[in-house]
C-alpha positions as CSV (number, residue, x, y, z in Angstrom):
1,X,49.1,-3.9,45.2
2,X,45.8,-3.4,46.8
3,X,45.1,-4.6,50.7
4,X,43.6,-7.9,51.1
5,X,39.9,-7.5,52.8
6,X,41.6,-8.9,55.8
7,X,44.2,-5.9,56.2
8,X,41.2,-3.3,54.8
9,X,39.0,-4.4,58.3
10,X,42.3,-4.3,60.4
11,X,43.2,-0.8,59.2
12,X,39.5,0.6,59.7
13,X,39.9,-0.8,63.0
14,X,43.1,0.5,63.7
15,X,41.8,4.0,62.2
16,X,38.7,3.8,64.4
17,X,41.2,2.7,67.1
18,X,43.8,6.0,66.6
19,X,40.5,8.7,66.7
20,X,39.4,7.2,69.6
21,X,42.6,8.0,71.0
22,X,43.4,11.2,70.0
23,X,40.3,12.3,71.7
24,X,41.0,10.7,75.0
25,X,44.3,12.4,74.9
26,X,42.2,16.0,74.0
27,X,40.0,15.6,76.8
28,X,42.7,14.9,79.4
29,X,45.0,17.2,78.2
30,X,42.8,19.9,77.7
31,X,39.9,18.9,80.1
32,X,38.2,22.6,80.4
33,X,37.6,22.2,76.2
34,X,35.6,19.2,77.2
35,X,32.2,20.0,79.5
36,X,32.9,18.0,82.3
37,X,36.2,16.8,81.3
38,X,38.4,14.6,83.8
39,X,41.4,16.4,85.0
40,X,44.6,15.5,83.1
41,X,46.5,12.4,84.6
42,X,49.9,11.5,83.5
43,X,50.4,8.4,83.9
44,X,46.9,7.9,81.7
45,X,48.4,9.8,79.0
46,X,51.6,8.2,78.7
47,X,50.0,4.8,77.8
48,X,47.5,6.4,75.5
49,X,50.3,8.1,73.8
50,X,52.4,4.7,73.7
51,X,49.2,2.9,72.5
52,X,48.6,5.8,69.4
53,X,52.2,5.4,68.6
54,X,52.1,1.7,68.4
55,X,48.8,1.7,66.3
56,X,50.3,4.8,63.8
57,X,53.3,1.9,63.2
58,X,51.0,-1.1,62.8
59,X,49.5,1.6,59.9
60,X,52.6,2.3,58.7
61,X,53.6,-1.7,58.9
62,X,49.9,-1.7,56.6
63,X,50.7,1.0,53.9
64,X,54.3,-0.4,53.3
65,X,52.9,-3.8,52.8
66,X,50.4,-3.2,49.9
């Protein structure tokens, strides 16, 4: 069964929303691959990673739903 528009917006969000991510978590982890790059910060990275993890299940919540 095909997504509805509604969960087709919600998973390009939450796409756009998981890159975003990733690459905040590059650049602090990995700050001299990044000109200019913030030094790493633990605390940042923690919540980042919780916040990726949460949007890979909301995803995963998506795919098994269609």
């Amino acid at each position: 069964m095909p997504l509805s528009p509604e969960d087709q917006a919600l998973r390009s969000e939450l796409t756009e929303a998981r890159f975003a991510i990733q690459r905040q978590l590059e650049v602090l982890r990995y700050p001299q691959s990044v000109r200019g790059g913030p030094p790493g910060n633990r605390e940042i990275i923690a919540t980042l990673q919780q916040q990726l993890k949460e949007i890979e299940e909301a995803l995963s919540d998506l795919d098994q739903g269609s």
